[in-house]
C-alpha positions in Angstrom: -22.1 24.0 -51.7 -21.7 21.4 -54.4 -20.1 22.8 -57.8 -20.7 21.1 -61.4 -18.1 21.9 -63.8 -20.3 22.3 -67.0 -17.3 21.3 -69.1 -17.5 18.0 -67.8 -20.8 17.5 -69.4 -21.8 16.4 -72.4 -22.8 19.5 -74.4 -26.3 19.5 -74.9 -26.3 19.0 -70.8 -24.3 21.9 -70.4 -26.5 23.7 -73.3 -30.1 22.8 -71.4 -28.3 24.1 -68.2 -26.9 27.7 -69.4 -30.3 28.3 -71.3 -32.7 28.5 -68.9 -34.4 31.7 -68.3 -34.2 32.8 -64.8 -37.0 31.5 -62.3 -37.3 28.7 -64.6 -37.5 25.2 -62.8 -35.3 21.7 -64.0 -36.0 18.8 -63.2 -33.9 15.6 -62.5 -35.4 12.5 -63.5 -33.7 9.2 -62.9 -35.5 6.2 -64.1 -38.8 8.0 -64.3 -38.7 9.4 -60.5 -37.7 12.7 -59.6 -34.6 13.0 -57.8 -33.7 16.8 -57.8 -35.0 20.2 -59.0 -32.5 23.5 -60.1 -34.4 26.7 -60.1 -32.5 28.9 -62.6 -31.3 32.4 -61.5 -29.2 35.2 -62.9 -26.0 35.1 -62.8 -24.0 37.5 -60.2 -23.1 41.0 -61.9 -18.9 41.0 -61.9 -17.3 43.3 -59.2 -16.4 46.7 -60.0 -12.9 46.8 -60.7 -10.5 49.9 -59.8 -9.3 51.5 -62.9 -5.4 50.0 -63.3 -2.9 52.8 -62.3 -0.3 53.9 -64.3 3.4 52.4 -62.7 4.4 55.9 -61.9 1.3 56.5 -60.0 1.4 53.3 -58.1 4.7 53.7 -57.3 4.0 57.1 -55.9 1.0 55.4 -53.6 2.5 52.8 -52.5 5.4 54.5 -51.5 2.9 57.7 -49.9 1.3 54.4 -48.2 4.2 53.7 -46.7 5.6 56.7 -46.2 2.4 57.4 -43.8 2.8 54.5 -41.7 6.1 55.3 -40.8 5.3 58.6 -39.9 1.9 57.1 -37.9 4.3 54.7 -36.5 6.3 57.4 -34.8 
């Protein structure tokens, strides 16, 4: 998949670009023919993050992780 950097582009490119309304066509247009269309969709919701564990607790997991593999291990 190709990937345009919007920061490369002049800003009123890069404004015309992050303001369309999803399901909303663009066309490209070089010297009057039409060389490309974008259909506009909505962005992917971020991943769900785990909560950050305190350093006690994830010190206790990983070594209770490790802990089990030994014992799984023998």
């Amino acid at each position: 998949m190709a990937r345009l950097d919007l920061d490369d582009l002049p800003p009123r490119v890069a404004a015309l670009l992050t303001d369309l309304p999803a399901g909303e066509e663009l066309l490209l247009v070089q010297h009057g023919a039409v060389v490309g269309r974008l259909m506009a969709s909505n962005a992917p919701e971020p991943e769900e993050t785990e909560p950050e564990l305190e350093p006690d607790q994830k010190l206790r997991e990983v070594f209770e992780n490790f802990r089990s593999s030994i014992e799984d291990e023998f």
